[in-house]
C-alpha positions as MATLAB code, in Angstrom:
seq = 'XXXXXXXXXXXXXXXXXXXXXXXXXXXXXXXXXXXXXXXXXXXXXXXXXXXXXXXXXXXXXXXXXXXXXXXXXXXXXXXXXXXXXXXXXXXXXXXXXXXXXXXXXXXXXXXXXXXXXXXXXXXXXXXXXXXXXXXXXXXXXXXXXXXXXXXXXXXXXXXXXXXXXXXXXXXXXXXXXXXXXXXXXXXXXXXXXXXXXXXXXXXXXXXXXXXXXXXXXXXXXXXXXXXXXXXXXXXXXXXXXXXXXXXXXXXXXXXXXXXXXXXXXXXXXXXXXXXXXXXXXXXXXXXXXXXXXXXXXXXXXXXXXXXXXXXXXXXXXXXXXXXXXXXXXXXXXXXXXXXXXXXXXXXXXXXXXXXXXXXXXXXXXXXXXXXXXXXXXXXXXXXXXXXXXXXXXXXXXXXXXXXXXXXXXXXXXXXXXXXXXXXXXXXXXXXXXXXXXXXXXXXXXXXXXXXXXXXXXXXXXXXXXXXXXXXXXXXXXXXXXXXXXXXXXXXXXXXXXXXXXXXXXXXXXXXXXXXXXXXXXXXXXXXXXXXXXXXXXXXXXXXXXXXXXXXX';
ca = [
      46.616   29.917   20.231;
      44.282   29.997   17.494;
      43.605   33.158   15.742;
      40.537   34.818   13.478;
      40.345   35.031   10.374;
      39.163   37.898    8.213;
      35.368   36.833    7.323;
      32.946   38.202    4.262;
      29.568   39.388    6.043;
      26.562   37.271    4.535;
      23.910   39.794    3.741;
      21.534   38.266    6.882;
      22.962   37.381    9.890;
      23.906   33.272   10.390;
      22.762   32.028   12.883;
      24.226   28.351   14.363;
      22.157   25.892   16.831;
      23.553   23.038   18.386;
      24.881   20.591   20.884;
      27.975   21.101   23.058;
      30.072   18.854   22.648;
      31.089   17.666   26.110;
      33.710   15.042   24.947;
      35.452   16.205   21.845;
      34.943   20.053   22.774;
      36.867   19.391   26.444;
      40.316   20.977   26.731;
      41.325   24.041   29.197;
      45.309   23.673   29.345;
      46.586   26.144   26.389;
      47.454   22.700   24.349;
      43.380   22.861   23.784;
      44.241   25.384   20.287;
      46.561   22.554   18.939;
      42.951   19.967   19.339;
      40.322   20.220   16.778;
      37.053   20.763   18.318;
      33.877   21.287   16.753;
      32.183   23.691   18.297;
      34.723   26.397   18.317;
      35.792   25.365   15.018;
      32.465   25.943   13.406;
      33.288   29.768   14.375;
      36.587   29.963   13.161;
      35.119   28.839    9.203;
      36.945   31.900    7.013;
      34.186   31.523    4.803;
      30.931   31.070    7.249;
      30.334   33.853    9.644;
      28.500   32.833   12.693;
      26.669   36.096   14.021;
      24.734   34.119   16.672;
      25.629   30.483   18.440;
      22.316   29.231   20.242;
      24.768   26.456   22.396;
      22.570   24.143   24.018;
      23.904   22.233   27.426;
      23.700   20.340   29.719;
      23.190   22.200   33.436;
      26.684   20.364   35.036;
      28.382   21.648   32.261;
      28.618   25.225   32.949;
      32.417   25.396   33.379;
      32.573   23.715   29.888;
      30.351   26.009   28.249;
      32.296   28.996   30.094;
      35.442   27.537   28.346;
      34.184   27.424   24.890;
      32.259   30.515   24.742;
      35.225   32.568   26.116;
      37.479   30.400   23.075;
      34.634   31.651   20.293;
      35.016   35.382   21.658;
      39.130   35.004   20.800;
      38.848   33.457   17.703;
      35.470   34.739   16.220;
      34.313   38.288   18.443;
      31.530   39.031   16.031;
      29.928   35.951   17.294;
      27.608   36.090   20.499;
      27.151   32.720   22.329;
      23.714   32.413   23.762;
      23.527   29.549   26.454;
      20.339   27.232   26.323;
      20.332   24.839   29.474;
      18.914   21.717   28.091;
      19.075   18.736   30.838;
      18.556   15.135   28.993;
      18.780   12.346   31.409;
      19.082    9.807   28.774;
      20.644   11.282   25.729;
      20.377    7.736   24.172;
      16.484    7.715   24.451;
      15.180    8.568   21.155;
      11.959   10.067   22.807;
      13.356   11.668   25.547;
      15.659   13.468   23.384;
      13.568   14.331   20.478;
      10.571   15.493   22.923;
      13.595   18.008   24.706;
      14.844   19.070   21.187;
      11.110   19.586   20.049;
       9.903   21.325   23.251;
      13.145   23.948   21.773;
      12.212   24.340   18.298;
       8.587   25.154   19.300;
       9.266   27.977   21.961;
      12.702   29.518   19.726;
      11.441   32.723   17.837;
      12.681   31.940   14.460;
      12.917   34.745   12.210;
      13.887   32.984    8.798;
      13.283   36.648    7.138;
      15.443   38.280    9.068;
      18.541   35.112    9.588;
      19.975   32.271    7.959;
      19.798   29.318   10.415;
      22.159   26.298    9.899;
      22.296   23.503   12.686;
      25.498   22.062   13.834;
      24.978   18.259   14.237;
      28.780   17.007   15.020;
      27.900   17.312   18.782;
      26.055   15.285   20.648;
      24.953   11.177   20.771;
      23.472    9.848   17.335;
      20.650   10.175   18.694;
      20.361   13.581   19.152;
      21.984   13.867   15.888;
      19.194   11.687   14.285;
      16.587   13.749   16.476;
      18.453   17.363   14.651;
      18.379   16.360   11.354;
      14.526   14.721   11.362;
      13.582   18.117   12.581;
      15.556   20.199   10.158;
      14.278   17.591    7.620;
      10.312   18.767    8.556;
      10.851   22.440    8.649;
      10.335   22.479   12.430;
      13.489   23.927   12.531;
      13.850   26.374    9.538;
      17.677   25.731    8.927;
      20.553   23.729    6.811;
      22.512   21.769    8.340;
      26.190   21.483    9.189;
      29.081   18.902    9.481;
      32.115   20.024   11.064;
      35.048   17.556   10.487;
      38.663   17.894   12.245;
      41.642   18.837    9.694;
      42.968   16.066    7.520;
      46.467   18.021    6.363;
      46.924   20.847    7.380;
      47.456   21.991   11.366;
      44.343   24.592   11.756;
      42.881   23.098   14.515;
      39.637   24.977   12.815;
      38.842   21.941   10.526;
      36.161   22.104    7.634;
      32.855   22.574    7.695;
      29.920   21.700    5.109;
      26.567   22.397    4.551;
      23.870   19.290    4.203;
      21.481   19.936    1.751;
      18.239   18.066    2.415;
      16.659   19.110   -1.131;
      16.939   15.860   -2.714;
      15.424   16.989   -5.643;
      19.144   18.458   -6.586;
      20.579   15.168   -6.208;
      19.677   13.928   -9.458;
      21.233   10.210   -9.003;
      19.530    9.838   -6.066;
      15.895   11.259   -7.974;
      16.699    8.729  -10.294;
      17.151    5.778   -7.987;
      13.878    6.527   -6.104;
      11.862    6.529   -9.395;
      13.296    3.170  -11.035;
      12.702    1.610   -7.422;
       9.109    2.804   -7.763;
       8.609    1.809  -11.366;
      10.301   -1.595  -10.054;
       7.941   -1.680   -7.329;
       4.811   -1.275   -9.549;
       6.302   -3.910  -12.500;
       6.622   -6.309   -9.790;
       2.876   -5.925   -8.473;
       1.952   -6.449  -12.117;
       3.858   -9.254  -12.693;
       6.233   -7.781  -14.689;
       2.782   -7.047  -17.395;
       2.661   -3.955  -18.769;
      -1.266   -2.930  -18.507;
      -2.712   -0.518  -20.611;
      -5.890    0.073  -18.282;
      -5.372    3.434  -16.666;
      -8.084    2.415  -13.885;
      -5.781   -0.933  -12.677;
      -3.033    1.183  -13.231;
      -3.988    3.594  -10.585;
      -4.542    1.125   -8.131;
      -1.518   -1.122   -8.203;
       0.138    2.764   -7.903;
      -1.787    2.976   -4.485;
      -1.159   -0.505   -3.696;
       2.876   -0.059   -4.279;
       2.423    3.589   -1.799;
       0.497    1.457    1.039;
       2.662   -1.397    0.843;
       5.591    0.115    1.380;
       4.637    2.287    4.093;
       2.212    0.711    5.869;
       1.467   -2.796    8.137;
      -2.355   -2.163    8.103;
      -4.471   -5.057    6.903;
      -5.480   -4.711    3.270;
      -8.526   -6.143    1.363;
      -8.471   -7.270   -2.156;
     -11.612   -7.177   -3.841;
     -12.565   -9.248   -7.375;
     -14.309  -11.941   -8.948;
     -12.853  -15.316   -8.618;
      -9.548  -15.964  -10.997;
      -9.122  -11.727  -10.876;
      -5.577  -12.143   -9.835;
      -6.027  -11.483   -5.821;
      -3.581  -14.573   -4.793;
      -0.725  -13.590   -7.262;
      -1.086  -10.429   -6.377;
      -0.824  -10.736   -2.842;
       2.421  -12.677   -2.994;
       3.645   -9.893   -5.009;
       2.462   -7.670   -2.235;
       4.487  -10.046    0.206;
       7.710   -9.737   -1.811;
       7.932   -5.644   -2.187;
       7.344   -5.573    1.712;
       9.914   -7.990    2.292;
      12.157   -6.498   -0.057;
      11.591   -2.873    2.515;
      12.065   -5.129    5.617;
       8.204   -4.548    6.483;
       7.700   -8.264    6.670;
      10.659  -10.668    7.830;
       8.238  -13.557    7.861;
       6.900  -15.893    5.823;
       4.303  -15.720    2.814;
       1.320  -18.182    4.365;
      -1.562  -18.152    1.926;
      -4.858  -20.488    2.885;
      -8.434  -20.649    0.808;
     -10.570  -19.730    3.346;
     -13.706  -21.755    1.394;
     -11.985  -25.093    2.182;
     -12.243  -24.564    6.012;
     -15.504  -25.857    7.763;
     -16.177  -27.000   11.325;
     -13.453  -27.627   13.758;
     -10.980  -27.828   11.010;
     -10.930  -24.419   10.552;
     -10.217  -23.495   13.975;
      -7.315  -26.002   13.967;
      -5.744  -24.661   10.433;
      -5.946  -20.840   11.834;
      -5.380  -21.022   15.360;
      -3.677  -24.228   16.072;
      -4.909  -26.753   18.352;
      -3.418  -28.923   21.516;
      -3.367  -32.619   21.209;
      -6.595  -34.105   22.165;
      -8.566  -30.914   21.441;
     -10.896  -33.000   19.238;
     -11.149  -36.286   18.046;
      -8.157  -36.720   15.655;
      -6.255  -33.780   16.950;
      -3.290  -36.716   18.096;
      -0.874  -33.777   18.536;
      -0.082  -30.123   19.085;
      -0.480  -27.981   16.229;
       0.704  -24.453   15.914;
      -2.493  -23.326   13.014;
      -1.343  -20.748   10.070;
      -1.279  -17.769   12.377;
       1.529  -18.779   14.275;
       3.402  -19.872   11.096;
       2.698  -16.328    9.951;
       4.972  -14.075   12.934;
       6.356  -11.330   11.195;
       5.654  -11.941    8.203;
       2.124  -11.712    6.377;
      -0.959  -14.229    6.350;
      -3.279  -14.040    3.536;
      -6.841  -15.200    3.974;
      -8.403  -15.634    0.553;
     -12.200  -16.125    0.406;
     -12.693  -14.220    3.491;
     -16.011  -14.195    3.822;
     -16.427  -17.884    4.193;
     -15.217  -18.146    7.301;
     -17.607  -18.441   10.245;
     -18.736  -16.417   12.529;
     -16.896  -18.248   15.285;
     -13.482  -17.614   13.371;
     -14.337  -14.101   12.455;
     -14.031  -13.149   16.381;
     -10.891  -14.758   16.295;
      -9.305  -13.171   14.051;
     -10.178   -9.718   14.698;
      -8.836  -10.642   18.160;
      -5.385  -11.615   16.934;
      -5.614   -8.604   14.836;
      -5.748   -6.282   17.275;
      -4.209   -8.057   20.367;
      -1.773  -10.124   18.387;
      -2.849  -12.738   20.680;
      -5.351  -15.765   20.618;
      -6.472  -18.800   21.801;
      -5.318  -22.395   20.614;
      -8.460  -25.130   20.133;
      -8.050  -26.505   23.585;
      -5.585  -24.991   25.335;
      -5.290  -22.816   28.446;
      -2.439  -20.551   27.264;
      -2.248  -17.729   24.699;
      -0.152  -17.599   21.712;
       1.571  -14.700   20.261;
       2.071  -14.057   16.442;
       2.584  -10.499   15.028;
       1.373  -11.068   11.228;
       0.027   -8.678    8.382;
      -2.906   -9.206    7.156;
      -4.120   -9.669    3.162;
      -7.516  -10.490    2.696;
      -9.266  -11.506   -0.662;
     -12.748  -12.067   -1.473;
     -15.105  -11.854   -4.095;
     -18.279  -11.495   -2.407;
     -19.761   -8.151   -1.218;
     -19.156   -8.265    2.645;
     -21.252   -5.115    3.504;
     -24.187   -7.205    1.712;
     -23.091   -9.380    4.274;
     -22.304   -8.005    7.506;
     -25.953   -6.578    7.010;
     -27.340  -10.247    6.797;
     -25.275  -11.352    9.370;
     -22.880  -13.754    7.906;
     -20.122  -11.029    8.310;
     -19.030   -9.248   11.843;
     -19.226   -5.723   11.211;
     -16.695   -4.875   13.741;
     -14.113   -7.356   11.792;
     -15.126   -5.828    8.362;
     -14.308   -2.512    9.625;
     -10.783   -3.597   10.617;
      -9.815   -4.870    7.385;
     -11.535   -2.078    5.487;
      -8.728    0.393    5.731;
      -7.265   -0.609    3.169;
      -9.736   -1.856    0.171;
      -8.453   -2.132   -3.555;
     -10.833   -3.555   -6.303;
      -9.172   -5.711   -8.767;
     -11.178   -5.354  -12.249;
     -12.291   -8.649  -14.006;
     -10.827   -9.281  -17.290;
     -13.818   -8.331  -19.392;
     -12.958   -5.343  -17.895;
      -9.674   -5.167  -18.831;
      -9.800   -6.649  -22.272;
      -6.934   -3.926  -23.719;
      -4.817   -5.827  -21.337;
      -5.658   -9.011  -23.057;
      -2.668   -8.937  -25.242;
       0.203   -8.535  -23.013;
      -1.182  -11.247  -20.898;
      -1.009  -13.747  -23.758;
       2.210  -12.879  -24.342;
       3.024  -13.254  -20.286;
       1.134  -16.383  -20.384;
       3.519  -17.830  -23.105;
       6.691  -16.678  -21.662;
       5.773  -18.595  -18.371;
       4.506  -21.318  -20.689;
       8.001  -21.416  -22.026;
       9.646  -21.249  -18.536;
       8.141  -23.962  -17.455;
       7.925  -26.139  -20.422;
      11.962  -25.490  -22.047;
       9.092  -24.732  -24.966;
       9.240  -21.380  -27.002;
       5.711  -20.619  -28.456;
       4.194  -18.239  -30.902;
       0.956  -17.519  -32.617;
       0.871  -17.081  -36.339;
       0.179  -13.693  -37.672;
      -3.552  -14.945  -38.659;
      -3.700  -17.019  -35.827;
      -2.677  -14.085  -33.116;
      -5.270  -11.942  -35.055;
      -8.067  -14.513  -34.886;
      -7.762  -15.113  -31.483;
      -7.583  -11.624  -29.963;
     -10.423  -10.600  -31.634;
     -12.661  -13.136  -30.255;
     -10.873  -12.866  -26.777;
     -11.265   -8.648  -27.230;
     -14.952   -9.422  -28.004;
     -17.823   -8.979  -25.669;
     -19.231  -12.751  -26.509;
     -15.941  -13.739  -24.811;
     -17.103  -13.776  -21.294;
     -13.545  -14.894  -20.064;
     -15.768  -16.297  -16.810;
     -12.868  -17.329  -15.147;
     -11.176  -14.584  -15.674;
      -7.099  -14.916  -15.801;
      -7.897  -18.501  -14.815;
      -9.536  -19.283  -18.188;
      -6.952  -17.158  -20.513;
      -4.150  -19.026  -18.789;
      -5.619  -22.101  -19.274;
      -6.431  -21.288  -22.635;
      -3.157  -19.923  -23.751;
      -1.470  -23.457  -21.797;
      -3.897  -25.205  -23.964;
      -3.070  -23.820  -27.456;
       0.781  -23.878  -26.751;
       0.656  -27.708  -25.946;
      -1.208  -28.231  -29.142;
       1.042  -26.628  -31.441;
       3.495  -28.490  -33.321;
       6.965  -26.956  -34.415;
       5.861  -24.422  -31.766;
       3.425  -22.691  -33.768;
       0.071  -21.815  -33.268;
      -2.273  -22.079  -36.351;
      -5.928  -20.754  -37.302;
      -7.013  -24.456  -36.628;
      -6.198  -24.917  -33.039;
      -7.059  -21.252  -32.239;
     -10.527  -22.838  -34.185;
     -10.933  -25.612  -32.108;
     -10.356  -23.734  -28.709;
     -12.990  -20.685  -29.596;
     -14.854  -23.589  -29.633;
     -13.831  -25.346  -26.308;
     -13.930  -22.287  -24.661;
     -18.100  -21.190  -25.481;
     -18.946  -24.656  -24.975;
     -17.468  -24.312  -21.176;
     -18.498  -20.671  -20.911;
     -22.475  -21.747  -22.294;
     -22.074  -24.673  -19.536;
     -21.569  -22.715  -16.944;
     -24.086  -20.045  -17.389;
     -26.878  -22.929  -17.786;
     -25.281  -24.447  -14.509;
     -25.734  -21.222  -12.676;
     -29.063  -20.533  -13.925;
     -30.203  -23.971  -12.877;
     -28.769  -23.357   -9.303;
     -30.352  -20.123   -8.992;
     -33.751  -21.125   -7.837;
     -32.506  -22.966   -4.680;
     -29.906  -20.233   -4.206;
     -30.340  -17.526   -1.484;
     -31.970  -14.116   -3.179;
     -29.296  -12.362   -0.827;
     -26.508  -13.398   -2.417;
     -27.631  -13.299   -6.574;
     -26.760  -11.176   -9.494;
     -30.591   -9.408   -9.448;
     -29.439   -8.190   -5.187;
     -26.440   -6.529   -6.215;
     -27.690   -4.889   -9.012;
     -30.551   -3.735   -7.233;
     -28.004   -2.972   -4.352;
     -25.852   -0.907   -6.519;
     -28.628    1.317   -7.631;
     -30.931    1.931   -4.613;
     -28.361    0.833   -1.460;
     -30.270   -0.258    1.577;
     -33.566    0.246    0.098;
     -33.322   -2.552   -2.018;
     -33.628   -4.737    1.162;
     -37.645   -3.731    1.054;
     -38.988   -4.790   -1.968;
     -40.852   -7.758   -2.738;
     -38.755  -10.327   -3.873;
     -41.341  -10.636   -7.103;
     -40.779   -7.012   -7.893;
     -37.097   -7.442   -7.753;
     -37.205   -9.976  -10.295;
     -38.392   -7.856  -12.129;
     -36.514   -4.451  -11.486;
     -33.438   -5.894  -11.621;
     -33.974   -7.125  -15.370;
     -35.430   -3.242  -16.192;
     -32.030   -1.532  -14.503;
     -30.015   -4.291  -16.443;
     -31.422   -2.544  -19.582;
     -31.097    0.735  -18.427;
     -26.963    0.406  -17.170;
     -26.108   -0.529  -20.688;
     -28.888    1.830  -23.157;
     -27.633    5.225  -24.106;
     -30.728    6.773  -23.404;
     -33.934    6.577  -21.680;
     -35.899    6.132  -24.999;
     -33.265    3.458  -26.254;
     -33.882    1.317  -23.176;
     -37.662    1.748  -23.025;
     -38.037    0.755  -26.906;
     -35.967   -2.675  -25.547;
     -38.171   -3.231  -22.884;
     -41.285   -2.732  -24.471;
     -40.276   -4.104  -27.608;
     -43.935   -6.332  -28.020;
     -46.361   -4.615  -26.674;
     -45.349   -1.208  -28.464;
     -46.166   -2.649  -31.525;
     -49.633   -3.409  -30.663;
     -50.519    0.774  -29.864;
     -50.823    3.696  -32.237;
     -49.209    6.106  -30.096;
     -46.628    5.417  -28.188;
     -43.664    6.639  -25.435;
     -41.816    4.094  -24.290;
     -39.376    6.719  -22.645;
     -42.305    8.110  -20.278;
     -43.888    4.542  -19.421;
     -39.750    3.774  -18.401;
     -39.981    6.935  -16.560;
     -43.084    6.475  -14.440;
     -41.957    2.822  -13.455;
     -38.831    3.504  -12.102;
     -40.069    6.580  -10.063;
     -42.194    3.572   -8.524;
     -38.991    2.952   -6.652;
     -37.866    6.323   -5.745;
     -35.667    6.197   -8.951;
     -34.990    8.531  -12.281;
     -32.910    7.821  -15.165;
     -30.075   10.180  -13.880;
     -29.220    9.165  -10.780;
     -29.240    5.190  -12.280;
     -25.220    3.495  -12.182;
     -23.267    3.195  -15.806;
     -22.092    0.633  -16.887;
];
């Protein structure tokens, strides 16, 4: 027979809660003190008191929990064994077990100014021990926890015991693994680029957070060539790389889908569906089970596929082009688009219902003329990939790489294409450059490709604009931006016209500045004049002032 041990009283009273263990705490023959088991061992620790042992069973173990508690009084009589009956049916059911365990922790009158708590998690299934340590782990139970492990030498049947601590903070190699995964994380979703903008680098930071612990559809917002594709492939690979996707990466332009053709490359089709359909087809959806679909140029998809979707989004289920039976596919969703899909859902060439299911999660990705301090690592990204595809190593010369960053760095450099043009650029200039060197002269010559192309397009879009819809121009958004909803009412002649005024006004420092641009003529023609009141008493035509106006 075991006996006690002299003990040094803590200066509050321990108190223990756990399981009993009704396999490795049997024994009732007097060969039971040559056994280690854990429950009676965790009061027999020389250097861990246990005032108090809250034993939870199991109601058909009563002559068990007789046994042991009569064992503790031998070895340990300062300790007083409370009984808890605590019937699981299932202790393998993770909900059944933590909702018993939960239903404890909420009714026991924990006193952590007045005891030390530590919870004994040797006992009991995995579960349970799981179901222990996640509440320990949120402070629903106030307590340490405690491993009790059978002698490895020695023959005191007491064993060891140790305290878990769940302050990970103190674990400095394990601090220091969590942050290099995170600054892993957030190098990947950058491409490995290290961006200077502090506004892109707070939202790749809450892009690398939702990623990783979420399976909610996510919405990438930015003008074409932004970086929305790359970056949701990059998105793809960090939730792989968690097991949050097991699937496949299944990317599709959304703006190359029309008629029945888009219903066939989403949803699939049955042979004969339509004329040409001369087999079954699965569609992208299907291709995209448990792993994640990304639907880039969103908002050209019709109204007709819109419905769709949102029902596969939140049934997981849909409808094949001709066929009777449902298909399953469990997919995450990325969506990209660079149009403004409030602007319209209100016109009606968006489903609000669908816009509010992938609006949970909604990142803007800035163009590059917004970026432009991020210009320079991206050439130098742009030639390493250059040279990884090409078995070509690059470089600028120093007059060179100073001539053409500060055109690129200037405003006249629209960089309409965004990452699209500088990579074509950059591909352009490397392919030119003998010895592998790129001079003044062919950074000269591509300045010059590059306004010719940029001057193109602009005359190319101002040309189009006549015949294009008012809805979906430069002067609605601006006037969007600054009034909301009320820009819907006005005359489409005095939004012309407004829209060129607020244009001023986003970029002037000051309400005189941007009335002395706008009334550059016909200020010259008065004596007196005050350009910043005439500004004034136009804008409150609209309901506006110079205060509330956006910033560029």
């Amino acid at each position: 027979m075991a006996h006690s041990q002299p003990h040094s009283r803590p200066a509050r009273p321990l108190v223990a809660l756990g399981m009993l263990g009704t396999q490795l705490d049997l024994g009732s023959t007097n060969k039971r003190w040559e056994k280690w088991r854990p429950t009676v061992g965790l009061c027999q620790q020389p250097d861990m008191l246990v005032s108090r042992l809250e034993l939870l069973t199991g109601s058909k173990w009563t002559d068990l929990r007789k046994q042991v508690s009569a064992d503790i009084a031998q070895v340990s009589p300062e300790t007083k064994v409370v009984p808890h009956t605590m019937d699981i049916r299932d202790p393998w059911d993770f909900e059944e077990a933590y909702a018993a365990l939960l239903a404890f922790a909420a009714k026991y009158p924990f006193d952590p100014d007045r005891e030390d708590y530590v919870v004994h998690i040797t006992t009991g299934t995995h579960v349970i021990q799981i179901c222990l340590f996640l509440l320990v782990e949120s402070r629903r139970i106030p307590a340490r926890l405690v491993q009790t492990s059978p002698p490895h030498r020695s023959s005191d049947p007491a064993g060891t015991a140790k305290i878990i601590d769940l302050d990970l903070t103190k674990y400095a190699s394990l601090a220091s693994r969590f942050a290099r995964e995170h600054r892993d994380a957030i190098n990947t979703l950058k491409s490995g680029i290290r961006t200077r903008n502090k506004a892109f680098n707070r939202t790749i930071q809450d892009i690398e957070h939702v990623a990783a612990n979420a399976i909610d559809p996510m919405l990438l917002l930015g003008p074409t060539g932004a970086g929305k594709s790359q970056l949701a492939k990059r998105i793809y690979e960090l939730k792989h790389a968690r097991h949050l996707a097991m699937g496949p990466f299944i990317e599709v332009n959304c703006a190359t889908l029309r008629g029945d053709s888009a219903m066939s490359t989403l949803f699939g089709h049955r042979k004969g569906a339509y004329t040409g359909a001369a087999s079954d087809r699965a569609g992208l959806l299907k291709a995209a089970d448990k792993g994640v679909l990304f639907l880039d140029e969103v908002g050209e998809l019709g109204l007709d596929e819109q419905a769709m979707l949102l029902r596969a989004l939140e049934e997981k289920r849909f409808l094949p082009l001709g066929s009777d039976e449902e298909t399953q596919s469990d997919f995450q969703l990325i969506a990209g688009t660079n149009r403004d899909l409030y602007i319209d859902a209100r016109a009606g060439r968006f489903r609000e219902d669908l816009l509010a299911r992938i609006n949970l999660w909604t990142f803007r990705l800035p163009a590059l003329r917004d970026r432009r301090e991020d210009i320079a690592p991206n050439i130098e990204y742009e030639l390493d990939q250059y040279a990884a595809r090409t078995g070509k190593s690059v470089r600028f010369t120093t007059e060179a790489s100073e001539q053409y960053l500060a055109f690129a760095q200037t405003p006249q450099a629209t960089w309409a294409g965004n990452f699209r043009d500088l990579s074509a650029s950059v591909t352009r200039l490397a392919t030119l450059a003998e010895g592998g060197r790129i001079t003044p002269t062919i950074v000269d010559h591509e300045i010059t490709r590059l306004n010719a192309a940029w001057h193109a397009s602009q005359l190319d879009s101002s040309l189009a604009t006549p015949q294009a819809s008012f809805a979906d121009s430069a002067d609605a958004a601006i006037l969007t931006r600054a009034m909301g909803t009320r820009a819907q009412s006005i005359d489409r002649f005095d939004a012309v016209q407004l829209a060129e005024v607020l244009r001023v006004c986003t970029r002037a420092r000051t309400l005189s500045e941007a009335g002395r641009e706008l009334f550059a003529i016909s200020r010259t023609t008065k004596a007196s004049v005050n350009d910043a009141d005439r500004l004034r008493k136009y804008l409150a035509r609209f309901g506006l002032t110079w205060d509330t106006l956006p910033r560029d």
